[in-house]
C-alpha positions in Angstrom: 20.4 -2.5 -40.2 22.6 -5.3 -41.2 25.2 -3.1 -41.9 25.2 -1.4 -38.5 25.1 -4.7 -36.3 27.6 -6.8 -38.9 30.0 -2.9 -38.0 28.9 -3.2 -34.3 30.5 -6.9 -33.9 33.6 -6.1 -36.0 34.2 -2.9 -34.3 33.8 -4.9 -30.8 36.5 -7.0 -31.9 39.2 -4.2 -32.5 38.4 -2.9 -28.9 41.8 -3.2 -26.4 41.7 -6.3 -23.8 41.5 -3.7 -20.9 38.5 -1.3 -21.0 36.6 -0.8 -24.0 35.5 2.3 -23.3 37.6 5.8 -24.0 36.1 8.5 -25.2 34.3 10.7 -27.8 30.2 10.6 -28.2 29.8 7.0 -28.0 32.4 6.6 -25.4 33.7 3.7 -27.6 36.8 5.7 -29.4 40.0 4.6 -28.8 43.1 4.4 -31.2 43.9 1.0 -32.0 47.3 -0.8 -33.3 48.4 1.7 -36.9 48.1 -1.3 -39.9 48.3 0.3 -43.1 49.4 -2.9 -45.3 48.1 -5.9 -47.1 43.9 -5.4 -47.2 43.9 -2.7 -45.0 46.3 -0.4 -47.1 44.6 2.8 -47.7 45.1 2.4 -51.8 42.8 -0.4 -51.4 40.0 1.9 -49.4 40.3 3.9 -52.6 40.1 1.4 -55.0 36.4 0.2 -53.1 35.7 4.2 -52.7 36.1 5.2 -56.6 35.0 1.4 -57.6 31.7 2.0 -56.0 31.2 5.2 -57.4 32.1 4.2 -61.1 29.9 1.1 -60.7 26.7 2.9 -59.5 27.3 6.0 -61.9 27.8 3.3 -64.5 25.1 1.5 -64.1 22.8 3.7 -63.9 23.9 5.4 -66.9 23.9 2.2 -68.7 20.7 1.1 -67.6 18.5 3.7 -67.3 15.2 3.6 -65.1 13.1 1.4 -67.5 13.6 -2.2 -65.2 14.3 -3.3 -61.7 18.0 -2.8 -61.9 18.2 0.5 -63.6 16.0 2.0 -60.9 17.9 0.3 -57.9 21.1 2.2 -59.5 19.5 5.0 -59.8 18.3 4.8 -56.0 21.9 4.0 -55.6 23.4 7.3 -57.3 20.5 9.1 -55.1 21.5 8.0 -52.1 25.3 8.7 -52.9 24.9 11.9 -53.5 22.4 12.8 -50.5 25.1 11.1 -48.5 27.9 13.1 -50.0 26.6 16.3 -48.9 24.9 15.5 -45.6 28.4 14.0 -44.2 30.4 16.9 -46.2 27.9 19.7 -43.7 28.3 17.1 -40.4 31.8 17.2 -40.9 32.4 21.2 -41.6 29.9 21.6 -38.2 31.6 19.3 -35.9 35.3 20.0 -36.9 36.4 16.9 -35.4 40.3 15.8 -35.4 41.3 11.9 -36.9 43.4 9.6 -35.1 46.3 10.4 -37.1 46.2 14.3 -35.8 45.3 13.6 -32.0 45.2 10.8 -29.4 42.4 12.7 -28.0 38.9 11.8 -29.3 37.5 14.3 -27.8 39.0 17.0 -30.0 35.4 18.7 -31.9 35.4 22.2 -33.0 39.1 21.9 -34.1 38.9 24.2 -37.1 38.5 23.0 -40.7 41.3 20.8 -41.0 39.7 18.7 -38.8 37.0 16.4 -40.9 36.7 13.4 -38.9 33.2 13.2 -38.0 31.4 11.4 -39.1 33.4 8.9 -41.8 31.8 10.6 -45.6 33.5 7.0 -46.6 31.8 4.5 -45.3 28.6 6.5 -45.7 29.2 6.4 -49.2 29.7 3.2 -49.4 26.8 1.9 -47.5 24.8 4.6 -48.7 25.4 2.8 -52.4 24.6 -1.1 -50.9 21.5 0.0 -49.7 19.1 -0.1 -52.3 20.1 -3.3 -53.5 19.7 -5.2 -50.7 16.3 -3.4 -49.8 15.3 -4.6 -53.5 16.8 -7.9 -54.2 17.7 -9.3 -50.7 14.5 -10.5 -50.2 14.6 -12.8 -53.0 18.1 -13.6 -53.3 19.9 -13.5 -50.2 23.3 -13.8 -51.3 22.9 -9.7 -52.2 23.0 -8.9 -48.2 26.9 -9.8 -48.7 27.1 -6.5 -50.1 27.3 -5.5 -46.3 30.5 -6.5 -45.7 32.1 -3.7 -47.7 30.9 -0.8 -45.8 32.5 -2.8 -42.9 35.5 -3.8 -44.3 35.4 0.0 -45.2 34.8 0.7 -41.5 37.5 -1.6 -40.2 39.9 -0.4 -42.8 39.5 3.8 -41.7 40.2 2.4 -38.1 43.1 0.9 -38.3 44.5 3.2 -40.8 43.6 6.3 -38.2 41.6 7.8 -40.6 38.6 7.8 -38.1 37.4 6.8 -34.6 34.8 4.1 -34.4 32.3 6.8 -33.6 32.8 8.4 -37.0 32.5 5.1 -38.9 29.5 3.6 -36.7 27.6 7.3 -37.7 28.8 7.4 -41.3 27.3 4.0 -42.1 24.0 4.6 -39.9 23.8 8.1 -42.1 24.5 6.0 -45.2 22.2 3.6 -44.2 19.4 5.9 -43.3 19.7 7.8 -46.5 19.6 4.1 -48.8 16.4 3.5 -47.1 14.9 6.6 -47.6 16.2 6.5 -51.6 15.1 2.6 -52.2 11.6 3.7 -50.7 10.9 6.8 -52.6 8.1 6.9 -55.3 10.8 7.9 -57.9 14.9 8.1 -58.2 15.4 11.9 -57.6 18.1 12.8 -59.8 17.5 11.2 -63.4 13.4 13.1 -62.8 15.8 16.0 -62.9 18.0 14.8 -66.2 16.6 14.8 -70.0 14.6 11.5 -70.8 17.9 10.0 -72.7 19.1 9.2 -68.8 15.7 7.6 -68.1 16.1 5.2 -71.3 19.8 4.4 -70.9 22.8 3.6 -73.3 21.5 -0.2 -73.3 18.0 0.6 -74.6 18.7 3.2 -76.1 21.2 1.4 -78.6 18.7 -1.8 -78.9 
């Protein structure tokens, strides 16, 4: 949830000075002012994308699930993937056009060029944050900063006209949603499914 009021605020702040609202579901979408340079440039959105991705795989494969930290990664590659293919169906089913093929955020049902909604991105992102925060924010508050990369993610689609602020506001509450529901499971999901060498790790397994 801190991820979808710290993206709530933000988001407020890239809203016009006239009305706020414009259109699409949340009646909140609106293009803003195209900035694709300095820490908005879409290479950096990748570099935070495949970074997150390598970390999380990474550590999980590192670490295994035999402590804390292997099993929050493990929640983590969970939730990425869950999140992965939940926003991949959203968007084939709702066919929405980006910013940077309409003015119109109203455009759903476009055809299957159209993969705005909701943002698989931030998703992703927040999907990945998730579990740490549910399991070490509590004791060390500092990890709840990990929030401000699914909305600098967020901020960063927007004014790149990648996505409306309905698509990233969705793609981090799906992201979100799914973190919970990984971080709170009995088990990780996925390395129950691999041979016991992914439960060990490449850390303890080369002690």
């Amino acid at each position: 949830m801190r991820i979808l009021s710290s993206l709530l605020l933000c988001l407020a702040l890239l809203a016009p000075g006239g009305a706020f609202a414009s259109g699409g579901p949340l009646g909140i979408d609106h293009r803003v002012h195209y900035d694709n340079s300095g820490i908005w440039k879409r290479s950096n959105q990748n570099v935070l994308m495949y970074g997150t991705i390598t970390t999380v795989v990474g550590g999980a494969l590192v670490f295994g699930d035999q402590d804390k930290l292997g099993d929050t990664f493990w929640r983590s590659v969970d939730a990425l993937a869950v999140t992965s293919l939940g926003t991949e169906g959203l968007k084939l089913a709702f066919q929405r056009e980006r910013p940077s093929q309409t003015s119109n955020p109203d455009r759903f049902f476009a055809g299957s060029h159209a993969q705005s909604f909701p943002s698989g991105e931030v998703a992703a992102v927040s999907a990945a944050v998730t579990p740490f925060m549910v399991n070490y924010g509590q004791d060390h508050p500092a990890v709840y900063a990990l929030a401000l990369l699914p909305v600098y993610d967020a901020i960063a689609r927007v004014k790149t006209r990648g996505h409306w602020q309905s698509d990233v506001l969705v793609g981090a509450a799906v992201g979100t949603g799914v973190g919970l529901w990984a971080s709170h499971r009995k088990s990780p999901l996925i390395v129950g499914w691999l041979p016991g060498g992914f439960q060990v790790g490449f850390i303890h397994h080369f002690k």
